[in-house]
C-alpha positions in Angstrom: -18.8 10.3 41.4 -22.7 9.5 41.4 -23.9 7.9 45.0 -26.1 4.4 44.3 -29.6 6.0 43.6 -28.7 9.4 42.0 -29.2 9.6 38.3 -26.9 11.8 36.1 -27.8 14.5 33.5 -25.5 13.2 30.5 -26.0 9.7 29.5 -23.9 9.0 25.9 -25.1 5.9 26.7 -28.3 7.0 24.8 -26.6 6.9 21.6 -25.5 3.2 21.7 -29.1 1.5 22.8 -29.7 0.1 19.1 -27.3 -1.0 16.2 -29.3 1.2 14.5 -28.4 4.5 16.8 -24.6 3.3 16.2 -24.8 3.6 13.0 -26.4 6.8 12.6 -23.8 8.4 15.3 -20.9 6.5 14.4 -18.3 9.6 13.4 -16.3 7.3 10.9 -17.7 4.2 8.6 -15.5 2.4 6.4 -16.6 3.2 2.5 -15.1 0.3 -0.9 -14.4 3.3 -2.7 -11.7 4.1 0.4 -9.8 0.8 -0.4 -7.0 0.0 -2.5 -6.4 -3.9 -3.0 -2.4 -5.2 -3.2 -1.8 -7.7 -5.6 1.0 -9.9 -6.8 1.8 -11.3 -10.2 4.5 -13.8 -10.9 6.0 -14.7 -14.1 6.4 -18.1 -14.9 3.6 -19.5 -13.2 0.8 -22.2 -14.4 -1.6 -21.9 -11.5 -2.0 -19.2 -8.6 0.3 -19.9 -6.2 0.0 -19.5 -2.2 1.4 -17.3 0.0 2.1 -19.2 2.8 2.6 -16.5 5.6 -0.3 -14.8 4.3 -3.4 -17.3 4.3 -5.9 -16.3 1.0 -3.4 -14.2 -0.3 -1.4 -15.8 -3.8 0.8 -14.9 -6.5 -1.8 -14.4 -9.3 -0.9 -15.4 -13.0 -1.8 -13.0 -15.5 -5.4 -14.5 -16.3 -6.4 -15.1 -12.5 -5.2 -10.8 -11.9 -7.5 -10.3 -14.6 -10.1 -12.1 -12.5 -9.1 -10.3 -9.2 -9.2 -7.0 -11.0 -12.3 -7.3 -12.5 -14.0 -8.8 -9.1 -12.2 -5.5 -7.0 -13.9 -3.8 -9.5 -17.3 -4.9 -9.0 -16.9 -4.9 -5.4 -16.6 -1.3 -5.2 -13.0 -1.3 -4.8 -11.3 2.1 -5.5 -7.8 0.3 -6.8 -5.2 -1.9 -7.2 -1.8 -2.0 -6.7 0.3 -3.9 -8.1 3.6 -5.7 -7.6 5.5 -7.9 -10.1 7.7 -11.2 -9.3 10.0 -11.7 -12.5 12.0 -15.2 -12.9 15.2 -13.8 -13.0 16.7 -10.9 -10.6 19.9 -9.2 -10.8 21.5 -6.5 -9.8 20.3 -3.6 -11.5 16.5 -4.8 -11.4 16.2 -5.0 -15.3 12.8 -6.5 -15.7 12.1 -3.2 -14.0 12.5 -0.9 -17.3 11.7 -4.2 -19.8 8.9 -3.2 -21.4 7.9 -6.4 -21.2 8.7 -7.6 -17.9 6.2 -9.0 -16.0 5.0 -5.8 -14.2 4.4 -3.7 -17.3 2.8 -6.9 -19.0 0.4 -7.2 -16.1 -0.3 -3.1 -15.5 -1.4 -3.3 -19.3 -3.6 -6.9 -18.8 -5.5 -5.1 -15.6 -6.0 -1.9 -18.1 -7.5 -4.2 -20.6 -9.4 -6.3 -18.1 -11.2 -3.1 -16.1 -10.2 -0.1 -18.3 -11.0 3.4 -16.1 -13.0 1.5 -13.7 -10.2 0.8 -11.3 -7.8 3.1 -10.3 -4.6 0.9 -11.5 -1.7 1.6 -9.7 1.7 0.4 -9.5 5.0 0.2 -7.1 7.9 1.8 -8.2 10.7 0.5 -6.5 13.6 -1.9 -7.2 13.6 -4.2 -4.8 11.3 -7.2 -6.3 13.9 -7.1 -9.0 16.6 -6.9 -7.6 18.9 -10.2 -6.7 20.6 -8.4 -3.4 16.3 -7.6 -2.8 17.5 -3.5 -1.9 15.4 -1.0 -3.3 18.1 0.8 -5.1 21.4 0.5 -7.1 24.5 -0.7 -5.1 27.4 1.1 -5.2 30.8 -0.7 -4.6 31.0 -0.6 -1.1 27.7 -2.3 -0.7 25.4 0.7 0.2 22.3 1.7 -2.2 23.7 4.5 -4.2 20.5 7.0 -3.6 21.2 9.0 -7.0 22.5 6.3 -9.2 19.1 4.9 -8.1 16.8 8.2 -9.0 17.9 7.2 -12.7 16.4 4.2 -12.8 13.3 5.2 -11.1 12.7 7.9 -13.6 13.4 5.2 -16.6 10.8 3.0 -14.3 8.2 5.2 -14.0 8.1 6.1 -17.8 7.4 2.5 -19.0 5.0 1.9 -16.4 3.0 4.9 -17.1 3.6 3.8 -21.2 2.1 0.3 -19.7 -1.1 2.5 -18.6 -0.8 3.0 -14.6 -2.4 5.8 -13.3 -0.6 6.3 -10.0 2.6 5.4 -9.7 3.8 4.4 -6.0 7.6 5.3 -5.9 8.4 3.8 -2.4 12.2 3.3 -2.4 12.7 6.2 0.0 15.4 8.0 -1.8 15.8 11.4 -1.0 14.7 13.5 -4.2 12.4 10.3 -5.4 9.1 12.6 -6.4 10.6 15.5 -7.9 12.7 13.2 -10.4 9.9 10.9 -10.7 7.8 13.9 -11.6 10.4 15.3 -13.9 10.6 12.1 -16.1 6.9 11.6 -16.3 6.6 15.1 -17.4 9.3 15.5 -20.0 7.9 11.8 -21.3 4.2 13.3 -21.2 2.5 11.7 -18.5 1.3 14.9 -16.7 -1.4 12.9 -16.0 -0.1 10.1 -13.9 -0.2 10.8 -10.3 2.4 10.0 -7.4 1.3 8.6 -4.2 4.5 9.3 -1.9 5.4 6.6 0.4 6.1 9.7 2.8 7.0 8.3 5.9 7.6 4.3 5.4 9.4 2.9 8.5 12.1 0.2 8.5 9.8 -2.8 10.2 9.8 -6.2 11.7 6.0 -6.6 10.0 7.2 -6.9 6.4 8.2 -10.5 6.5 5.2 -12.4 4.6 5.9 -9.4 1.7 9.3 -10.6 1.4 8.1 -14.1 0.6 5.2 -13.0 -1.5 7.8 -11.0 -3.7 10.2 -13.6 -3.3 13.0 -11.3 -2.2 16.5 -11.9 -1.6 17.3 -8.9 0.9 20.9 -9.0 2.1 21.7 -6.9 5.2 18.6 -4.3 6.1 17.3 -1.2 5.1 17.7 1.0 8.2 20.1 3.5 6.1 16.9 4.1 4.1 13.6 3.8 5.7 12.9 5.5 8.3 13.5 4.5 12.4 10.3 3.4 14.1 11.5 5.5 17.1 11.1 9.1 14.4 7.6 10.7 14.7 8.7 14.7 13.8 11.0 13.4 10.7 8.4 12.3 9.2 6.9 15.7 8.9 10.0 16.7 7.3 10.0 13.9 4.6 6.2 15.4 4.5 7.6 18.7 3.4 9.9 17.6 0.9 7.5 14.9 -0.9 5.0 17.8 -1.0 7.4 20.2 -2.4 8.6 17.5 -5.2 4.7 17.8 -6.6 3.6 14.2 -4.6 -0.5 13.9 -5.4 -1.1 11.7 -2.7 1.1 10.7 0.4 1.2 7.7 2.6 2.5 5.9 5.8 3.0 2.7 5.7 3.2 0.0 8.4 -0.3 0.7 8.9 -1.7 0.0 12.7 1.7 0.7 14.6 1.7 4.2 13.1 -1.8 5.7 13.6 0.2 8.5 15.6 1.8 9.2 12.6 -0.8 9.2 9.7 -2.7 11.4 12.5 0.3 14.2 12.4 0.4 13.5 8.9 -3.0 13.8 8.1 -3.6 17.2 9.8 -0.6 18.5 8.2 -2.1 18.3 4.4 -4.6 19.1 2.1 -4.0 16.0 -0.2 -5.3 12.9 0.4 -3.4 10.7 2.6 -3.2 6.8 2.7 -2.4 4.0 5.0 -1.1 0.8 4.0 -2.2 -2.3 6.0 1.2 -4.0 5.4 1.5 -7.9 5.2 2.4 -8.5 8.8 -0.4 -6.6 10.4 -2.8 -9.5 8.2 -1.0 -12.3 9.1 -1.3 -11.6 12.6 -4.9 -11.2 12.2 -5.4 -14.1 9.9 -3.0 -16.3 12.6 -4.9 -15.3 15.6 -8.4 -15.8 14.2 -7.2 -19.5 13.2 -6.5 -20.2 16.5 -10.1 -19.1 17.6 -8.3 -15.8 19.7 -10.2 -13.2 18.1 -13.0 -12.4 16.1 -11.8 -12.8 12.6 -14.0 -10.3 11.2 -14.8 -8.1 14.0 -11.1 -7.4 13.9 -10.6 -7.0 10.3 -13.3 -3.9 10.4 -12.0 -2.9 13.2 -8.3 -2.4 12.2 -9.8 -0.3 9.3 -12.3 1.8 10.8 -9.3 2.8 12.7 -7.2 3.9 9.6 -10.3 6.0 8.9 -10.8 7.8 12.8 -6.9 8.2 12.6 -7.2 10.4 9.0 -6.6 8.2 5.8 -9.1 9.1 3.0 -7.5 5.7 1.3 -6.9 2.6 3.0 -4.1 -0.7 1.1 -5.5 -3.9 2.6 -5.2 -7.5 1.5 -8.7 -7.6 2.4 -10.3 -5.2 0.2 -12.6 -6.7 -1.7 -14.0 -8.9 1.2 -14.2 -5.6 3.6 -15.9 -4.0 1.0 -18.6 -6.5 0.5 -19.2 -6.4 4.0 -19.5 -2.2 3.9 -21.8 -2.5 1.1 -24.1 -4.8 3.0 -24.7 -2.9 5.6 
């Protein structure tokens, strides 16, 4: 403790008189080339068409992707990742392996539209085709059948890498997902196309809007699955195993109730890691800022500078493109 009149000898207080001394110091700055843009596509659709938990977010048809592509792209954006809404579901997720279901057509639009200059990427996973809205194959009791499922991932990511992805996103949280993923692409010859393992993705009350923007029809939960909020140390074991399987890239995903996580997970690896800054965490945002409670955004950067000081080198927000804009203004 300093007595009223005595001065001490350290004053970091120095180094935050000016905005510009904050941003010469600052140990972390938010880059567009560190942002991946999620984006929806639904078949059957005229017009764009809201999302109504998710304000400024839509389901894009295949000309207004094109659009959002190519404006990601001149933003600076680093990617895209996409995620298809067919019009018809069932229980096996067909429109998954259709090489022309709506998510292959619209991987190969966005390559057409932007070529190289965005790294396209897609979700592998079953659930936005799926009528029961799981992310794998049921087996007759009900439960998702984790091998059956590995099948259809493999036929998955062959005719999404055919539709010209370059990193696949197999986030169904099967055990063995990357190595059989890996496998397929191989024996198909896709050496090229990378994996980015959903490595530690946690059963959460924050995926709500997602399940409207994909227009899911979840049964039941997917606690047998993903993993329990409550885990820290098993997801350093899923770590392991994704690594082992030949993952290029790894992930955790909810984003901001996890920095603990991606900060394990990031010391842990030599690949780059990502965080996905899932649809709840930008509703709340977007909900309190209408309200005039926060600082719309002040809190947008801030959530993402936060990604960065926790360890991601990549960073899936809905607000991408705008966030970037505002990084390459400053």
């Amino acid at each position: 403790m300093f007595s009223h009149g005595a001065f001490p000898d350290v004053r970091p207080r120095r180094l935050r008189t000016t905005a510009a001394m904050r941003r010469m110091t600052a140990e972390h700055r938010v880059h567009p080339a560190d942002l991946v843009l999620p984006a929806f596509v639904r078949e059957g659709i005229a017009e764009p068409a809201p999302i109504s938990s998710m304000p400024g977010v839509v389901q894009h048809t295949l000309d207004s992707l094109r659009r959002a592509a190519a404006e990601a792209a001149d933003a600076g954006v680093a990617g895209i990742m996409l995620f298809g809404v067919p019009e018809v579901k069932d229980a096996v997720g067909t429109a998954a392996t259709d090489p022309g279901g709506i998510l292959q057509v619209a991987l190969r639009a966005v390559r057409e539209e932007v070529g190289d200059a965005l790294v396209v990427m897609s979700d592998l996973c079953l659930d936005e085709t799926t009528d029961h809205g799981h992310c794998g194959l049921l087996d007759e009791r009900g439960r998702v059948d984790n091998d059956a499922t590995l099948a259809r991932y493999a036929e998955m990511a062959v005719v999404q890498a055919e539709a010209g992805a370059h990193v696949l996103g197999p986030s169904g949280m099967m055990d063995g997902q990357i190595g059989h993923v890996r496998r397929a692409l191989d024996a198909a010859g896709h050496e090229d196309v990378a994996l980015l393992a959903y490595t530690a993705k946690y059963t959460s009350a924050f995926y709500g809007p997602f399940r409207e923007a994909v227009e899911s029809g979840l049964t039941g939960d997917r606690m047998t699955y993903q993993q329990d909020p409550a885990n820290g140390r098993e997801a350093l074991r899923e770590l392991s195993q994704d690594l082992a399987e030949g993952a290029d890239m790894v992930m955790v995903k909810p984003g901001l109730p996890y920095l603990d996580v991606l900060r394990r997970v990031a010391d842990a690896v030599a690949v780059p890691v990502a965080a996905y800054q899932i649809s709840g965490e930008y509703a709340m945002v977007e909900a309190a800022a209408e309200k005039g409670w926060i600082e719309r955004e002040r809190a947008i950067d801030e959530t993402l500078v936060c990604f960065k000081r926790a360890g991601a080198d990549v960073i899936l927000t809905y607000w991408a493109v705008e966030a970037a804009r505002r990084a390459a203004a400053r």
